[in-house]
C-alpha positions in Angstrom: 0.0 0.0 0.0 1.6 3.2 -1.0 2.3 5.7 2.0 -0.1 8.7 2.7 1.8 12.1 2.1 0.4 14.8 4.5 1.4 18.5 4.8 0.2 21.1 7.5 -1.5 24.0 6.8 -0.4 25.8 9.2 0.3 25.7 12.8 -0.5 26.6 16.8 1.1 29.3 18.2 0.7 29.8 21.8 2.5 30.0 25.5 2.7 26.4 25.8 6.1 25.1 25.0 6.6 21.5 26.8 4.3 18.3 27.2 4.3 19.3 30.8 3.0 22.1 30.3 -0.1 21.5 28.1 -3.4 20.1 29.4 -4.6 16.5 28.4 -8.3 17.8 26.7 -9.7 21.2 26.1 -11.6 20.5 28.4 -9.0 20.9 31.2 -7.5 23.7 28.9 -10.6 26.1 29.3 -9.9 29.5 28.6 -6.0 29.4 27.3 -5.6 31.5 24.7 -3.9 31.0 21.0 -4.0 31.4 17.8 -3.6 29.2 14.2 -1.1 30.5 11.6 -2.5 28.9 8.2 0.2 29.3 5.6 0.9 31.2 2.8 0.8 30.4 -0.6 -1.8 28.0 -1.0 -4.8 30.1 -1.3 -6.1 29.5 2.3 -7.2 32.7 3.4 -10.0 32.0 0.7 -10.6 28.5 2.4 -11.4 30.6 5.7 -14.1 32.3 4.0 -17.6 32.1 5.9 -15.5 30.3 9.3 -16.4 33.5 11.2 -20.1 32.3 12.1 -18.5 28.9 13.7 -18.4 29.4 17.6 -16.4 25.9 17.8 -13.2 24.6 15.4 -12.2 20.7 15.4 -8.4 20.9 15.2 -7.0 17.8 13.4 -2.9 18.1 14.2 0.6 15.6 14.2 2.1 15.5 17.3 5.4 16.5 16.6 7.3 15.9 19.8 6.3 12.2 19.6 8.7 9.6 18.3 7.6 5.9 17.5 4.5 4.5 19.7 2.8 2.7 22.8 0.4 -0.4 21.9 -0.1 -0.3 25.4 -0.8 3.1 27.5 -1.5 4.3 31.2 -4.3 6.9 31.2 -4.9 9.2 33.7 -8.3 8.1 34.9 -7.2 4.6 34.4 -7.7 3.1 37.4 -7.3 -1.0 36.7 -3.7 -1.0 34.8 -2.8 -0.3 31.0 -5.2 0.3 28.3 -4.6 -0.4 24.0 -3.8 2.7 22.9 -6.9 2.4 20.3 -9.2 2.7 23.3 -7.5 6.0 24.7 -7.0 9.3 23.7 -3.3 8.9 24.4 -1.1 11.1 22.1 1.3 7.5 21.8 -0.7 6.3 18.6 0.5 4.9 15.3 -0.4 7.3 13.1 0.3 10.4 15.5 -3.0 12.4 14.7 -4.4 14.6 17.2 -8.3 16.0 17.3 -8.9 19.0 19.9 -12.1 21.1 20.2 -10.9 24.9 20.2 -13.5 27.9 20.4 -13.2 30.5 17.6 -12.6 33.6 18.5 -12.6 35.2 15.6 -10.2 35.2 12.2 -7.8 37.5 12.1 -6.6 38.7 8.7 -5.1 37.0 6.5 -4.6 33.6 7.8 -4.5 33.9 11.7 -7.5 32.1 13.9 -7.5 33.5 17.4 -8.7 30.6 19.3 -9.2 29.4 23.1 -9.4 25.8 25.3 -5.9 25.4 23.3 -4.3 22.0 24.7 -1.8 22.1 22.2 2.0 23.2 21.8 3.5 26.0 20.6 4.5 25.1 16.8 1.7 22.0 16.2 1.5 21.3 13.2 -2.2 21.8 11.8 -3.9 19.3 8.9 -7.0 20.6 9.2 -9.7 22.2 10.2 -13.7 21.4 10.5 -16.5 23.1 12.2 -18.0 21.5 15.2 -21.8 21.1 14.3 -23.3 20.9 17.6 -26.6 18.8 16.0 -24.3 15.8 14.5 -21.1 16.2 16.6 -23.0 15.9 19.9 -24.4 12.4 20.8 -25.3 12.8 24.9 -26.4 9.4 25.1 -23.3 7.9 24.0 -21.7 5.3 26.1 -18.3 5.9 28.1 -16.5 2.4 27.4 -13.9 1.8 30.4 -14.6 5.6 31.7 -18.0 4.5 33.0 -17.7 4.9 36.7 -13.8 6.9 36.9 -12.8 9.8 38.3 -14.2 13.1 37.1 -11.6 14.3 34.9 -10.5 17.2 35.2 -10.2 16.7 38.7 -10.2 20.1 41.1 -6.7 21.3 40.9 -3.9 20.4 43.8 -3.5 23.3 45.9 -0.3 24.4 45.5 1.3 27.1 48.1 4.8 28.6 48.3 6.8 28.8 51.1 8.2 32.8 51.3 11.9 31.0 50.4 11.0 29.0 47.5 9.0 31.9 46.0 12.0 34.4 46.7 14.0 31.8 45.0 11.9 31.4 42.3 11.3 35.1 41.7 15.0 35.6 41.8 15.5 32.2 38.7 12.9 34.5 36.7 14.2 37.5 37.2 18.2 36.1 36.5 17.3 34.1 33.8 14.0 34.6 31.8 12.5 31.4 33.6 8.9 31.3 34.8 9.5 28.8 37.1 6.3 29.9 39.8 4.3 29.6 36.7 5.8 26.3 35.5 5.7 25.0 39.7 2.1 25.6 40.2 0.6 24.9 37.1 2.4 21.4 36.9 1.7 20.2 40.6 -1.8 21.7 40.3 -2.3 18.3 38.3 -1.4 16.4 41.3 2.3 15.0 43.1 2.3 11.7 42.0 5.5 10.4 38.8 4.6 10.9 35.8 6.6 10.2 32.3 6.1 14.1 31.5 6.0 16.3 34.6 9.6 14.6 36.0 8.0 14.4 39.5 10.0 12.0 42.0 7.7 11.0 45.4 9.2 9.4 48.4 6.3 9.0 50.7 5.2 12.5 51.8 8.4 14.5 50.3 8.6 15.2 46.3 10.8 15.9 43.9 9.8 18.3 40.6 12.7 18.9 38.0 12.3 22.0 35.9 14.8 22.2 33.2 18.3 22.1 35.0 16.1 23.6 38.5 15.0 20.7 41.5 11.9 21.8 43.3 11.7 20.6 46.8 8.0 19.8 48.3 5.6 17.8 51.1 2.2 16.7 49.6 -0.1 17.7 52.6 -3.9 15.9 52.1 -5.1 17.7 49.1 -2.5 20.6 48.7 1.5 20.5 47.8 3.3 23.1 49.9 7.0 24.0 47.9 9.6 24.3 50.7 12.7 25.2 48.1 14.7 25.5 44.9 18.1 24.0 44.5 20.1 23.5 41.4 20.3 20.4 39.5 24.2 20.9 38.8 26.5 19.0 41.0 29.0 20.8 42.9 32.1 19.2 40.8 30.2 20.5 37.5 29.6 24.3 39.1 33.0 23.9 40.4 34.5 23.7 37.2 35.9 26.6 34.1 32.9 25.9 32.0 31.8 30.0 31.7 28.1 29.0 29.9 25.4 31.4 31.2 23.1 28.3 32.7 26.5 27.0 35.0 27.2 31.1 35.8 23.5 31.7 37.2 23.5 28.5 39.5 26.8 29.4 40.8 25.2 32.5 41.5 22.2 31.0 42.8 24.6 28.6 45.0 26.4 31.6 46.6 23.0 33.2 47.2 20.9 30.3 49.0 23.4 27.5 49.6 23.8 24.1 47.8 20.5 22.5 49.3 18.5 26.1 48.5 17.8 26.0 52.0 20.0 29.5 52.9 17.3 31.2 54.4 18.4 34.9 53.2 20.2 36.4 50.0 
């Protein structure tokens, strides 16, 4: 059988940059803005005639970041082991295809959809586009296969509270280096404390472990809430110790000097 050639149209653009970061339906993705950059060239701002009246978009995208696939998965709300990937909305699939519900905005001339509930990545490729047509899309009555009886998903979000030397710390990362890493700590343990392929969470009872780029989060999960007790830096002390002058090794030495190796210096 001869391969099937596909080429985007365009793609997502949007604050979401890592797996971790993006939610796991629109659902759970309510409100987050973005926007779809069709391309030029190909006539397509014609093709976006007469979208404007649409108050819903399907999406149909590749996800990029995903290399080979899982016959087997673990979903979220899976609560009695793996599941075949065919029975999951799991992003591991053989052909990887992606279909997301976004709400239209509006179109933005020429080619530019401003769009919201985005639970996609910055730079998703897009193959299409489709209105959602409430009267045929919709089936209420529809069965739930192995969801009947799980979890609500999305679950209320983890509270997540910041100790005054963890958010010093992390103001201080953002302000030294660009990093937004209160953003990235709440929004990722908001989703919960337990390991996970994509949030790089590490749990030992009570105490975890969150690694944000080359940044180790220190926290306790306490019933329903996460309090962060501290930042320290990823780098061992032979590697900080050492003549490399790159700008990530310079602003955890600097970071070091300021709250110790363990982040636990109580005052810069």
């Amino acid at each position: 059988m001869p391969k099937l050639v596909l080429e985007p149209i365009g793609h997502v653009r949007c604050e979401l940059r890592t797996r971790v970061e993006a939610a796991r339906q629109p659902r759970a993705a309510e409100g987050v803005a973005g926007r779809i950059e069709l391309l030029p060239g190909r006539h397509l701002e014609h093709a976006l005639e007469d979208l404007q009246g649409w108050e819903f978009l399907w999406v149909i995208f590749w996800f990029h970041l995903n290399a080979g696939w899982r016959p087997k998965v673990l979903p979220p709300r899976s609560g009695s082991g793996r599941k075949g990937v065919l029975a999951t909305r799991s992003p591991h699939r053989p052909n990887p295809l992606g279909l997301s519900v976004v709400r239209l905005e509006r179109v933005a001339a020429p080619r530019t959809l401003l769009v919201r509930n985005v639970d996609m990545l910055d730079g998703t490729p897009v193959l299409d586009l489709k209105p959602y047509v409430a009267y045929t899309d919709s089936i209420p009555d529809a069965g739930s296969g192995w969801l009947e009886g799980a979890p609500e998903d999305p679950r209320s979000a983890w509270q997540v509270v910041m100790d005054p030397l963890a958010l010093r710390q992390a103001e201080w990362i953002e302000a030294r280096t660009g990093l937004a890493l209160h953003e990235r700590i709440t929004t990722t343990l908001a989703l919960g404390p337990e390991p996970h392929p994509y949030r790089r969470i590490r749990r030992d009872g009570a105490s975890l472990q969150l690694a944000v780029k080359e940044w180790r989060v220190q926290g306790v999960v306490e019933g329903r809430g996460i309090r962060v007790l501290a930042v320290r830096s990823g780098y061992r002390a032979a590697q900080l110790a050492g003549d490399a002058k790159a700008e990530p090794l310079l602003a955890h030495r600097e970071f070091v000097a300021l709250f110790g190796p363990n982040g636990l210096q109580a005052t810069p």
